[in-house]
Backbone as a ProteinNet text record, in pm:
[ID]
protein_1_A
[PRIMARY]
XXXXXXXXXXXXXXXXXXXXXXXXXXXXXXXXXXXXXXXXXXXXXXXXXXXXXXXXXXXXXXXXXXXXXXXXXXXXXXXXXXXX
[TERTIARY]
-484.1	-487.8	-404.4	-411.2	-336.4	-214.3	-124.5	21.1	39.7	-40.6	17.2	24.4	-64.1	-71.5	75.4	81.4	218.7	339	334.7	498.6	468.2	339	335.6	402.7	331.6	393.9	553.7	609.3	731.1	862.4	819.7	895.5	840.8	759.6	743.7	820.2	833.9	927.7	1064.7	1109.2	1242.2	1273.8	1210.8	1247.4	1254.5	1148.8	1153.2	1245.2	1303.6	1413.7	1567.3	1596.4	1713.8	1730.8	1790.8	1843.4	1946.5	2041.6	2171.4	2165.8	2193.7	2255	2104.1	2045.8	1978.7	1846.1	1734.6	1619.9	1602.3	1598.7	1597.6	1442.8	1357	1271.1	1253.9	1325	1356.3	1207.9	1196.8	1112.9	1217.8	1209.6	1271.6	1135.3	1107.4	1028.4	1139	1010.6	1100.7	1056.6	1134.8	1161.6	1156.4	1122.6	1136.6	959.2	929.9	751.1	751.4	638.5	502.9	415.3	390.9	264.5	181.2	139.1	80.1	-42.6	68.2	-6.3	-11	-142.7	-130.7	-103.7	63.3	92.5	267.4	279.6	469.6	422.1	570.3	578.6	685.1	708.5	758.5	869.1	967.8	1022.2	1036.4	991.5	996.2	1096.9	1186.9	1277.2	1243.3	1245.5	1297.3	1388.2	1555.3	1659.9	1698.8	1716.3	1753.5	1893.1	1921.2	2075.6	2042.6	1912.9	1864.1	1905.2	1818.1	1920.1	1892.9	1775.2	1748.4	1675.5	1710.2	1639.8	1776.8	1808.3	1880.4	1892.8	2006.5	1977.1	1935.5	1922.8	1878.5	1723.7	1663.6	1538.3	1480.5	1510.7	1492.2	1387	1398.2	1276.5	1133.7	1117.1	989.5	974.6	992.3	936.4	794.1	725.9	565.2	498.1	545.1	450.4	348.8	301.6	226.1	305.8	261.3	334.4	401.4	553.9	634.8	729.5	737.7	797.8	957	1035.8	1205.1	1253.5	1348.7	1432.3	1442.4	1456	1513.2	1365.1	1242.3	1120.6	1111.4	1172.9	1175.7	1241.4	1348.6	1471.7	1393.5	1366.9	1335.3	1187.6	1112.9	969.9	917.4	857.7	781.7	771.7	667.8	655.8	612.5	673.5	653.5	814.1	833.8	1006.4	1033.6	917	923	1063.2	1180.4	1272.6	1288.7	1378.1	1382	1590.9	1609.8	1710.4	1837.7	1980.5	2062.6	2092.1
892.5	979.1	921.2	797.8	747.4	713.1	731.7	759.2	904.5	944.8	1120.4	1170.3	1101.2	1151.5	1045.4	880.9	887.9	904.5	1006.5	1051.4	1213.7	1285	1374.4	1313.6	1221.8	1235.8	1203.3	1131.3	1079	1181.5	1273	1416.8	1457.1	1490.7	1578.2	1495	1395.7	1366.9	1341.6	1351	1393.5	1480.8	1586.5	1734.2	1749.2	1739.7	1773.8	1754	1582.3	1547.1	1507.5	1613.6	1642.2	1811.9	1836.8	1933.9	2014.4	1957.2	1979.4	1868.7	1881.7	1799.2	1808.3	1709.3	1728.8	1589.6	1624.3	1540	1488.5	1410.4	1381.3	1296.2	1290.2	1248.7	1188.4	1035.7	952.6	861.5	892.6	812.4	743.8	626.9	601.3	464.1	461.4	341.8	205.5	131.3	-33.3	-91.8	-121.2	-137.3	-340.1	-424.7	-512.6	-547.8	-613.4	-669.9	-724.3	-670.2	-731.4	-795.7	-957.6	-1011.7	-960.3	-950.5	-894.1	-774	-708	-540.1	-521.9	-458	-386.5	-261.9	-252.9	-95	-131.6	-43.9	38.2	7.6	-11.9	-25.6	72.1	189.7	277.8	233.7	288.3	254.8	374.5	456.4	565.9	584.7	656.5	660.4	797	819.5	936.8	908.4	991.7	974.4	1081	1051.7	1228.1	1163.4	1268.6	1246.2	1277.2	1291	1270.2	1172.3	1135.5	1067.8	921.9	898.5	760.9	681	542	473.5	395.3	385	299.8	159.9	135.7	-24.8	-108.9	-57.8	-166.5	-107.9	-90.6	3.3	-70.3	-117.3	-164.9	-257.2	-366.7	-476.9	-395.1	-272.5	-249.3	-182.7	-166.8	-141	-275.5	-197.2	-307.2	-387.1	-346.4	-382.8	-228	-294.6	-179	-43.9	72	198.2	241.3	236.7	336.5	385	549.3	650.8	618.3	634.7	609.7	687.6	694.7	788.1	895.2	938.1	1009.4	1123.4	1068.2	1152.1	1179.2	1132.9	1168.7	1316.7	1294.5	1380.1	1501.2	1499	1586.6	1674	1616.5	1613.4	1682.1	1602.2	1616	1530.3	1499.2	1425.2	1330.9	1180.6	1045.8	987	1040.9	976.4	860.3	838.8	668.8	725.5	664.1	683.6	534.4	542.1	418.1	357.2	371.4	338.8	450.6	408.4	462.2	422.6
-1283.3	-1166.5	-1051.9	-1018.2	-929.9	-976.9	-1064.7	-1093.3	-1129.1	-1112.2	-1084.8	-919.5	-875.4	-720	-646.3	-727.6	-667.6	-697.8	-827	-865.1	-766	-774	-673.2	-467.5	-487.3	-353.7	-334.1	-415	-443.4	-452.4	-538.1	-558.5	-471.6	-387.8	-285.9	-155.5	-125.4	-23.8	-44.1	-193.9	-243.1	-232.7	-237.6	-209.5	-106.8	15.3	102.8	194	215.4	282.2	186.8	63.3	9.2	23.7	114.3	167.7	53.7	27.7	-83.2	-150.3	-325.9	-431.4	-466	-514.7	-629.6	-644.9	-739.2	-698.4	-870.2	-906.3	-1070.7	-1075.8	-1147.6	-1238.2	-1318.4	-1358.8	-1497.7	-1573.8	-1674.2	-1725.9	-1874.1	-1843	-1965.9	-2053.8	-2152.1	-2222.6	-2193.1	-2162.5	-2173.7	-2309.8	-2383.6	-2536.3	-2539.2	-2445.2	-2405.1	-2415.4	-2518.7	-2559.4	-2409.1	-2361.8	-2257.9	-2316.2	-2299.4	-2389.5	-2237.6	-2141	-2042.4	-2082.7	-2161.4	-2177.9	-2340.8	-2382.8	-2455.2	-2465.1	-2542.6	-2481.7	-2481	-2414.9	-2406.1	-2233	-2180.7	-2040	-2046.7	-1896.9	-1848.8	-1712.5	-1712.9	-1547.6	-1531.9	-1405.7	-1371.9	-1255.7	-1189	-1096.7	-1018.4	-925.8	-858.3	-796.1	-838.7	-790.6	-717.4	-563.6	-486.9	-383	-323.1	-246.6	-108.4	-78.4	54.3	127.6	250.7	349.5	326.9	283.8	243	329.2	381.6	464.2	518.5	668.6	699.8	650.7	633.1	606.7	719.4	848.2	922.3	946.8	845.1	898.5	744.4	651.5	508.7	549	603.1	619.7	672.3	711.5	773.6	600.4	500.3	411.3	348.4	341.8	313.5	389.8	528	619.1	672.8	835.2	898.1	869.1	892	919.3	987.9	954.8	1044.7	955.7	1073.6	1044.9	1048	918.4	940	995.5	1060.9	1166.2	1043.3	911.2	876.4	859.3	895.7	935.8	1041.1	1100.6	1278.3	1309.3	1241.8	1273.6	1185.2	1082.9	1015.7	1070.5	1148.3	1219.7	1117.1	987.8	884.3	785.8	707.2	628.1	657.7	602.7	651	685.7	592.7	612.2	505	449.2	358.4	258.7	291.5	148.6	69	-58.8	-99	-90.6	33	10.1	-68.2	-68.7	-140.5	-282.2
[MASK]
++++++++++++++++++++++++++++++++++++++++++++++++++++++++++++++++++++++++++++++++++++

């Protein structure tokens, strides 16, 4: 449940702040043994052409909360992007 609610929120702020071009969804299997897990490991991507996160705005990722200029401007959402 909690990796559905965060590929939901993930595509939902891909969409929301990619205006034009396009929002992709990748799941590919990592084929690479985990003695860690029993199981198959996943890397999941959401790739969009939105505006992203400034690079001088990159270090406030994983601290307290703040809104990136590109939520500001947009006055919605959160603004959290992952970069270009």
């Amino acid at each position: 449940m909690k990796l559905r609610q965060v590929l939901i929120n993930l595509l939902d702020n891909a969409l929301k702040f990619t205006r034009e071009g396009n929002v992709t969804l990748q799941i590919v299997k990592d084929y690479e043994p985990c003695e860690e897990v029993d199981g198959c490991r996943f890397v999941i991507c959401v790739i969009d052409t939105g505006p992203g996160i400034a690079a001088e705005e990159l270090n406030k990722l994983g601290g307290a909360f703040v809104q990136a200029q590109a939520g500001r401007h947009a006055r919605e959402g959160t603004g959290f992007g992952i970069g270009h």
